[in-house]
N, C-alpha and C positions, 0 to 999 in steps of 0.2 A: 413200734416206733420209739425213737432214741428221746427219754427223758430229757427237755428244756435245758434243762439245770447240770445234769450230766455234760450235753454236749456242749454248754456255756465254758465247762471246768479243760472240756478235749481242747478247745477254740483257744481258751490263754493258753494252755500247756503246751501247745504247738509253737504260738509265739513268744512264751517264754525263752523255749530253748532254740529258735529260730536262727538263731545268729551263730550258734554254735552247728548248728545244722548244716548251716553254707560252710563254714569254715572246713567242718571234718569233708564236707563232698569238696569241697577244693584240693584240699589233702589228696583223697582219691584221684582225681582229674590228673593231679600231678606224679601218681604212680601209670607209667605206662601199662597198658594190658594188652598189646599185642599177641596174636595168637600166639599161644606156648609158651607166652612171659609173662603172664596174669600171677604168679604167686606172690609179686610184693602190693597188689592188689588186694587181694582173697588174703595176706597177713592182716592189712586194714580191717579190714570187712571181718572177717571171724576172730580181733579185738575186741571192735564194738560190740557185736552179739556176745562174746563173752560177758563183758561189761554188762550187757543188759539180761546177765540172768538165762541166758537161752543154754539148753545142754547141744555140744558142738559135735557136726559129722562132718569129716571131710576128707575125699576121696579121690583117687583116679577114674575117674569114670570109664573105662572100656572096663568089655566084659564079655564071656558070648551070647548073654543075653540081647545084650545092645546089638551087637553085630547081628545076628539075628533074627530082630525086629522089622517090621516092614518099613517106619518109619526112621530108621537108620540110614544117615546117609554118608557115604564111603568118605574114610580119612585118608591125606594125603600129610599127615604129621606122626610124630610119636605120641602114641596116645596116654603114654606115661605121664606125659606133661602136662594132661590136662586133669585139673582138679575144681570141682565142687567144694560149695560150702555152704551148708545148711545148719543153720540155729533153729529149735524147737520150743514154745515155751507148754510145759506141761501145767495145765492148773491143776489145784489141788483133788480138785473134783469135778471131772469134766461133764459139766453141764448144757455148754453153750454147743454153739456151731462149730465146726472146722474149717482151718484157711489157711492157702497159702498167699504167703507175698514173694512174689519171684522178681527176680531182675538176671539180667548178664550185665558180667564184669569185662568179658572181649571189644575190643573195639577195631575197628579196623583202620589199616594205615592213612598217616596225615595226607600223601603228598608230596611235593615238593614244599620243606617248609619256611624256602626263603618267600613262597607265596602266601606265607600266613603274615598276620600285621603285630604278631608277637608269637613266641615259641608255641610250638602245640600244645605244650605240657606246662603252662603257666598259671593258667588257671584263675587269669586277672576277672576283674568284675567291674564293668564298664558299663556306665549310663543303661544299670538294671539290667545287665546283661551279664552270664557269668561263660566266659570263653573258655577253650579246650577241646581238643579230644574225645570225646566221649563225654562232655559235661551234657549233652540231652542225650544223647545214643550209648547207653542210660542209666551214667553215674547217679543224675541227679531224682533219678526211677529209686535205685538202689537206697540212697539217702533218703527218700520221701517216704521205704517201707520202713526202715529201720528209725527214723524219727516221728511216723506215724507211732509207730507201738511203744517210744520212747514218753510218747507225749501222755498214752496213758497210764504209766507209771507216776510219772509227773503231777496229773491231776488226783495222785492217791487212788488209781483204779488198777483191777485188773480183770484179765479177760475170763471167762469163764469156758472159751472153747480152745482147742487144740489149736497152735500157729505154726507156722514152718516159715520160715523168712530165707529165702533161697538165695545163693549169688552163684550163678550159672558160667558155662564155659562154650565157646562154641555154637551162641546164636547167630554170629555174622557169618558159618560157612554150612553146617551141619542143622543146627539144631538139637545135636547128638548132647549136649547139656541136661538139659531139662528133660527130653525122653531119660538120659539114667536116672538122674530122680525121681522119677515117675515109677521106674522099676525097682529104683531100692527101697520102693514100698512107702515114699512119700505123696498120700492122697487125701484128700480134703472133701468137704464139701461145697467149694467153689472155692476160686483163683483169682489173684489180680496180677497185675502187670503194668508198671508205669511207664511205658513207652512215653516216649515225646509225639501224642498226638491231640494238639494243640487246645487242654481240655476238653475230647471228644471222646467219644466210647466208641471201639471200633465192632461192627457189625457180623464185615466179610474181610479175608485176605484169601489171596491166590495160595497156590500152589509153587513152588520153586524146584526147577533140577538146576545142578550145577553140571556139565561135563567139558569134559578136552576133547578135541576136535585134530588129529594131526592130518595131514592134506600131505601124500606124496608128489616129488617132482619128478625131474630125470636132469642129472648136474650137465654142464657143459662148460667150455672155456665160451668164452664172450665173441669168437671171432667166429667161432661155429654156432652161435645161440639160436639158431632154428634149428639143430637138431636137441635141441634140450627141451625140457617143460618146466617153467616157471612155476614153483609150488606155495610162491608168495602172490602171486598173479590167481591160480589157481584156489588158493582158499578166497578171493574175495568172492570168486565165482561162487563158491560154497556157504560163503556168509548172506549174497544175495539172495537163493534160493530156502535159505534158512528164514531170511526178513520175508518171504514170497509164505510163509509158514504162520508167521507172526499175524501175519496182513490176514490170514484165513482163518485166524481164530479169534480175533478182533471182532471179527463181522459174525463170528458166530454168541456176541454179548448180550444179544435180546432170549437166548436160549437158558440163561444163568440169572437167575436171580439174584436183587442186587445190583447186578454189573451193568443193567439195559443201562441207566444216566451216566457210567464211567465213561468219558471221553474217550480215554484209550488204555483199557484194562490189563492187555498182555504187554508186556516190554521183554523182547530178548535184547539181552546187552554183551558184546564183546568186550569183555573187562580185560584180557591179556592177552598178547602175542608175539610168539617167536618165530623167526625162521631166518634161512639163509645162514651162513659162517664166512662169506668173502664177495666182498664188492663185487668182482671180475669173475664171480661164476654164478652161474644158473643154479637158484639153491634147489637143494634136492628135498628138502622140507620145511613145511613151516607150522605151525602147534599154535590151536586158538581156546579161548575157554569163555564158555557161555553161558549166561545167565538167563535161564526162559523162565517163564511165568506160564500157569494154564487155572483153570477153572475150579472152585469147589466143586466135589460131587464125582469129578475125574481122578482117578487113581492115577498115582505116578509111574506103574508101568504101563497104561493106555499112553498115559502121552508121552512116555521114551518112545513107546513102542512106534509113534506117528514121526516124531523127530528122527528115529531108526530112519523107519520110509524115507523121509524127505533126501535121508544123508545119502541112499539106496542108489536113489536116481540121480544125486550130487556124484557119485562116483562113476556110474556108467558113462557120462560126461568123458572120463579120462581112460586112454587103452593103458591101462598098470592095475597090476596086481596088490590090494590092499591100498586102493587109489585114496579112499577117503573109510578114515575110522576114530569111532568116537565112542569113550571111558567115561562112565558116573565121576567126578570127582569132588562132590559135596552134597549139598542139598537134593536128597530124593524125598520132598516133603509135599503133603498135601494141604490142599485149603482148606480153609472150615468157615461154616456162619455159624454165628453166634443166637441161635433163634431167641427170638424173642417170649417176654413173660416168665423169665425167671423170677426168682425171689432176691436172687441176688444183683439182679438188675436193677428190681425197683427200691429196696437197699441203699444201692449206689445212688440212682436217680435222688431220693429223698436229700441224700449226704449233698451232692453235688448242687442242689436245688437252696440246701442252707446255704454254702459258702461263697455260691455264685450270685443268686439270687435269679436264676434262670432254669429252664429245662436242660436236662441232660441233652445234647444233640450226638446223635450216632452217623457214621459213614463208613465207605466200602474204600478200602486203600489196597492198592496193587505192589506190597510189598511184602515180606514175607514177616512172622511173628510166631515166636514161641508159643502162641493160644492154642495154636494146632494142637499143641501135644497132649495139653490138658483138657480140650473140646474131644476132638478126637478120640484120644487112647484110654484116659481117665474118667471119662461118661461125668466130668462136672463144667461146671458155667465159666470161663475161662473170661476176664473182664479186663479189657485190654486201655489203658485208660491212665494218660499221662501229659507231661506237662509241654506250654509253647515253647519252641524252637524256628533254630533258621540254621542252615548251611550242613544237616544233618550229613557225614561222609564226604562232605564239601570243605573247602577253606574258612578257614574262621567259625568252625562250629561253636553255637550257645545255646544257650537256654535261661528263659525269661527268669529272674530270681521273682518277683513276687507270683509269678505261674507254681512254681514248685511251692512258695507259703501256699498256697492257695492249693495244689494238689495232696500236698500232705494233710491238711486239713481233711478234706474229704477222705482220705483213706485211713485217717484216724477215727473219724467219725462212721465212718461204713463197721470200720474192725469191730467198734463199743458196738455197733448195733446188730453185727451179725455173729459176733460170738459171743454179748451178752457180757455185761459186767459186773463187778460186786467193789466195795472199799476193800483196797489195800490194810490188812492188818500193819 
């Protein structure tokens, strides 16, 4: 248990440099990171870890290790372009614990941004609110690891266990980020992760595939359109039968632990859609892309393999050849629970219990989360565990400023107690 006095010294050092904390994550917020446009991002980001003494890796991450991998999920980008960025601090004499602090730098697109009530990339800070882009989806993750470890410099400390402070590429479609770090030999004895999840510690997340869906027609002029086949008409047919999918594994949430209180734990979502090339004809295709959810415990080739089925008898539906067919194109990622009774649980509980003055409260979220990769593939305790937000991926995204004081606190206070500290020479 973390010295009185010690975590008195983490508590100011935090709010000392607090101000400068928001400013540099504002900074961030107003660097776009679009996928494949994260490098004026990742320059910020592997500054300040320079600045803080961290020795710097940073890489392209494909590989064919990555490719692979089971939990690789197929890119539809140049993979050139995407780059990692890992700061390490080595102590003298490693004594203490190992850890990593990970965050992604990717964020995904605004929108239309005449529907925002100021640019996406502004970065203002409104009635405790700090707006943007990615300010909780999860700049302000990334800033709360890198000013956690900031702050124990600050209080004249250092850590005595190996740190790895991660800024990731590729959480919003793949995941394909953090599994390469994982493989280029970046492992710890537990993880954290400051999602924006409303100071809560997440338990359980699903599973996610991403694929394309194209749905053939048969073209015609408009004056003959009964002998054509609507292929925009016909993928709804195929989206239905797909929700008839959703609806059946919904009902199967008393079987998963966890998930029996979720309301409604699977969400396929139709995020995009094309089809047709001309008003006045019957299109001959139309191309969907889907986001499912399935269960811990389920492998992602079982449930391609059920989604396969469903699409099976979606095409018998139509007399054509190559009627309905569908391509992984991102996320082949599995769920994980976070079981409980670790060390690094109750760790965080203690930390979390100083700065709130409450018990840690944990829940089951039906989204998807880098923990997989470090639960999963890295056999450590992956601590999913970050600050309040509102409009995450939505219009006017933020995050609460005194929720980030108040989560960095704790993951300063976790780091001094799980990697152990000594005075700064």
């Amino acid at each position: 248990m973390l010295d009185p006095e010690i975590a008195g010294r983490v508590i100011a050092a935090v709010n000392e440099r607090f101000d400068e904390q928001l400013a540099w994550t504002a900074e961030l917020v107003r660097r776009p990171s679009l996928r494949t446009g994260e490098a004026g991002a990742q320059d910020l980001i592997e500054e300040a870890l320079t600045g803080a003494g961290l020795d710097i890796d940073r890489w392209a991450i494909d590989s064919p290790e990555l490719r692979a991998h089971q939990g690789y999920g197929p890119t539809t980008v140049d993979p050139a372009a995407l780059e990692n960025v890992v700061g390490t601090w080595h102590p003298p004499v490693e004594r203490g614990r190992s850890l990593i602090l990970n965050g992604h730098v990717d964020v995904v697109p605004t929108g239309p941004e005449e529907y925002w009530s100021r640019s996406p990339w502004d970065a203002s800070v409104v009635d405790g609110w700090l707006y943007g882009r990615g300010s909780a989806d999860m700049k302000a993750g990334i800033g709360a690891n890198l000013f956690a470890l900031t702050a124990l410099r600050t209080a004249e400390l250092r850590p005595t266990g190996r740190i790895h402070v991660q800024s990731v590429v590729e959480e919003e479609c793949t995941g394909n980020g953090s599994l390469a770090a994982l493989l280029r030999g970046y492992t710890a004895d537990a993880c954290v992760i400051p999602e924006p999840e409303d100071d809560k510690l997440v338990r359980a997340n699903v599973g996610v595939l991403w694929f394309d869906v194209t749905v053939r027609g048969v073209p015609a002029h408009l004056r003959v359109m009964d002998t054509g086949q609507n292929a925009i008409d016909a993928a709804y047919t195929v989206m239905n039968d797909l929700r008839g999918l959703e609806a059946e594994w919904n009902r199967r949430k008393d079987r998963h632990r966890y998930f029996e209180d979720t309301e409604h734990p699977i969400n396929f979502n139709f995020g995009v859609i094309n089809g047709g090339d001309w008003p006045s004809s019957v299109p001959a295709q139309c191309t969907f892309t889907v986001r499912a959810a399935f269960y811990p415990g389920i492998s992602a080739a079982d449930a391609w393999a059920e989604i396969q089925e469903t699409l099976a008898k979606s095409a018998a539906r139509f007399d054509l050849p190559d009627a309905v067919v569908a391509t992984p194109s991102g996320f082949f990622a599995e769920g994980y629970v976070l079981e409980e009774g670790s060390d690094a649980e109750a760790v965080l509980a203690r930390s979390h219990e100083r700065v709130f003055g409450s018990e840690l409260e944990s829940f089951t979220t039906p989204g998807y989360l880098d923990g997989r990769v470090f639960t999963l593939y890295g056999n450590m305790p992956c601590l999913v565990y970050g600050p309040v937000s509102e409009a995450i991926h939505g219009i006017d995204e933020r995050v609460e400023v005194e929720s980030i004081r108040r989560i960095t606190t704790a993951i300063a206070l976790f780091t001094a107690e799980w990697c152990g500290v000594e005075p700064q020479p």
